[in-house]
DOKEZA-965853 format. One record per atom (N, C-alpha, C, O): residue in one letter; x negated, y negated, z. Coordinates in steps of 0.1 Angstrom, whole numbers, plus 2048, in hexadecimal, padded with zeros to 3 digits. Atoms other than C-alpha are relative to their C-alpha. Example, Ala and Ser with C-alpha at 12.3 -4.5 7.8 and 13.67 -1.06 7.14 Angstrom:
! residues 2
a7F780C800a78582D84Ea7F77F4800a7ED7F4807s80980B800s77780B847s8087F5808s8037EA809
END
This chain:
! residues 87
x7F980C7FDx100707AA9x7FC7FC80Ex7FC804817x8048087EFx0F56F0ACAx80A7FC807x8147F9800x7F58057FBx10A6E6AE2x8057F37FDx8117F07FFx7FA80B802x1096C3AD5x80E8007EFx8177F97ECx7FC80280Cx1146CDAB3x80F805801x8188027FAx7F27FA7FEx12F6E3AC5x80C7F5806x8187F6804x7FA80B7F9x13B6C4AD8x80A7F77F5x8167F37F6x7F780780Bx1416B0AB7x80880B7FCx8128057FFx7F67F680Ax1576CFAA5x80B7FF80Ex8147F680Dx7FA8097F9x1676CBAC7x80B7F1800x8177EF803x7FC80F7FBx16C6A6AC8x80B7FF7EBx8157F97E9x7F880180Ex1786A9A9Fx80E80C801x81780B7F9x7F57FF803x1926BFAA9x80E7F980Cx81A7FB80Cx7F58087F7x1A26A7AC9x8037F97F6x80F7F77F4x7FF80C80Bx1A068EAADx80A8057F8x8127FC7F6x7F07FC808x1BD6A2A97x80680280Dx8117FC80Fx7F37FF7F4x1CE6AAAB6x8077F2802x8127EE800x7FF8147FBx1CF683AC1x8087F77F0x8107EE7EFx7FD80480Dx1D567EA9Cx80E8027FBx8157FA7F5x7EE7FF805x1F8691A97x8097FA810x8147FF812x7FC8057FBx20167EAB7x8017F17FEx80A7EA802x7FA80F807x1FE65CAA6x8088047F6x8137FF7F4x7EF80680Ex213663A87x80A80A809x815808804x7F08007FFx22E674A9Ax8017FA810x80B800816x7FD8047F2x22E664ABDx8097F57FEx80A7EC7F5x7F8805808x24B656AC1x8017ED803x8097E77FCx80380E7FDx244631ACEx7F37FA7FAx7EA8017F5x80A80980Bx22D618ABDx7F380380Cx7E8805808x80C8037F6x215619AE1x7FD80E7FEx7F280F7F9x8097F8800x21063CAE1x7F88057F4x7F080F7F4x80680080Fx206637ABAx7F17F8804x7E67FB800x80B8087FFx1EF61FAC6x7F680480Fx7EB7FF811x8097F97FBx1E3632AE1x7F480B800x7E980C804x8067F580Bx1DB650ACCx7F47F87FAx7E97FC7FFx80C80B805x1C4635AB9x7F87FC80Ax7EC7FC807x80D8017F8x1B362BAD7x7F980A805x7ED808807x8087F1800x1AA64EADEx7F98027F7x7ED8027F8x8087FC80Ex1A1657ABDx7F47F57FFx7EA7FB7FCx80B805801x188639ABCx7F480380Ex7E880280Fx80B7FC7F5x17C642AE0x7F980F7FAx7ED80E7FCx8037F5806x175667ACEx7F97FD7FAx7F08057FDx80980580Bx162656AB3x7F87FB806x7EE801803x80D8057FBx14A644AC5x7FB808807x7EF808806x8077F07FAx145665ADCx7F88057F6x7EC8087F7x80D7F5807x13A675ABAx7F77F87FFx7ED7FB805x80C807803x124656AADx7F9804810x7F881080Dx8097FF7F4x11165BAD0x7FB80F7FFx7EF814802x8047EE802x110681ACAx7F58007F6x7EA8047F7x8097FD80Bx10467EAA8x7F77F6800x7F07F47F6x81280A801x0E7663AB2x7F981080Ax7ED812809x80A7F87F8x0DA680ACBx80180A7F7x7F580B7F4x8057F4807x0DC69DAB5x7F57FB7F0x7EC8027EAx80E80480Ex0CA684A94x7F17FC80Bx7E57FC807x80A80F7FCx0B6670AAEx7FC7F27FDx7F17EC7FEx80380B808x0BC653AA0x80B7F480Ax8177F2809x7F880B7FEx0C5637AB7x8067F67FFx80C7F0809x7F980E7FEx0D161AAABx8108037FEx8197FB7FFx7F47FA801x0EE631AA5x8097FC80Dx8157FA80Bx7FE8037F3x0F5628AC8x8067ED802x80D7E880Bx7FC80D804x0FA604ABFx80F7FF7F6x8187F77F7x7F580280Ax11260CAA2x80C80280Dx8147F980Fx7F87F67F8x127623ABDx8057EF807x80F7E9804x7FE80E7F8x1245FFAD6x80A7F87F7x8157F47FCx7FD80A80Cx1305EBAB9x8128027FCx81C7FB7FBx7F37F8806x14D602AAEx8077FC80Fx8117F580Ex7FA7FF7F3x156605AD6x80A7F2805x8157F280Bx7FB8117FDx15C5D9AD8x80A8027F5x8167FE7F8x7F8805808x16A5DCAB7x811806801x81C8017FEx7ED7F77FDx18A5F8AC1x8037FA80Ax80F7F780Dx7F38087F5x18F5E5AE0x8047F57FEx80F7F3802x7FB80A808x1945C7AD1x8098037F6x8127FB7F5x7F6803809x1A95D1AB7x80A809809x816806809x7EF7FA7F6x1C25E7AD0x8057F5806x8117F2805x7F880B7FAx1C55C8AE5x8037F97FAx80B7F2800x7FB80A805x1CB5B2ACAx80E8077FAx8188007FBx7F87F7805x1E25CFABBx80B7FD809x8147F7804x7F87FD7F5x1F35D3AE0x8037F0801x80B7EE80Bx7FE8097FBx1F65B2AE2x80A7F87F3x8117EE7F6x7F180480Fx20D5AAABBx808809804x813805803x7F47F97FCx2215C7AC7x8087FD80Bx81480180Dx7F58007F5x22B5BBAE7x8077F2800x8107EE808x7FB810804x22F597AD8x80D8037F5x8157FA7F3x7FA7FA806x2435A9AC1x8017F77F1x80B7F27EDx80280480Ax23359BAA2x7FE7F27FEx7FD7ED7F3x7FE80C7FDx231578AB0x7EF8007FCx7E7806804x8128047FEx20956CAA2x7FD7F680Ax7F27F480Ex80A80D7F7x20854EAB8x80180080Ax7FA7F8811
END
């Protein structure tokens, strides 16, 4: 096993740790913090797993994924604190 491959078994087990802190945390933000973690974790591995395939455009997906979790937390963070208000 390589260090990168050790890094991901690693990073897949913060990811359940982070994981039983969204379903039992007990406010909605640290539920939704948990989730911004866990997607920061996820794009860590896509970046892992483009250097151990070598396959870069993996590197693009990872980018892609990165716009798309922060955008959906702030829009997320942003109906919770409106408190369900859309407009």
């Amino acid at each position: 096993m390589t260090f990168l491959e050790a890094t991901l078994f690693v990073i897949a087990i913060y990811i359940a740790l982070v994981l039983v802190r969204v379903i039992l945390g007990p406010t909605i933000w640290d539920r939704l913090l948990g989730l911004n973690a866990i997607s920061a974790k996820i794009i860590m591995s896509i970046i892992i797993l483009s250097l151990i395939t070598n396959q870069p455009y993996l590197l693009d997906v990872a980018l892609v994924y990165a716009l798309l979790g922060f955008i959906g937390t702030v829009l997320i963070a942003r109906f919770i604190e409106k408190k369900g208000d859309l407009s």
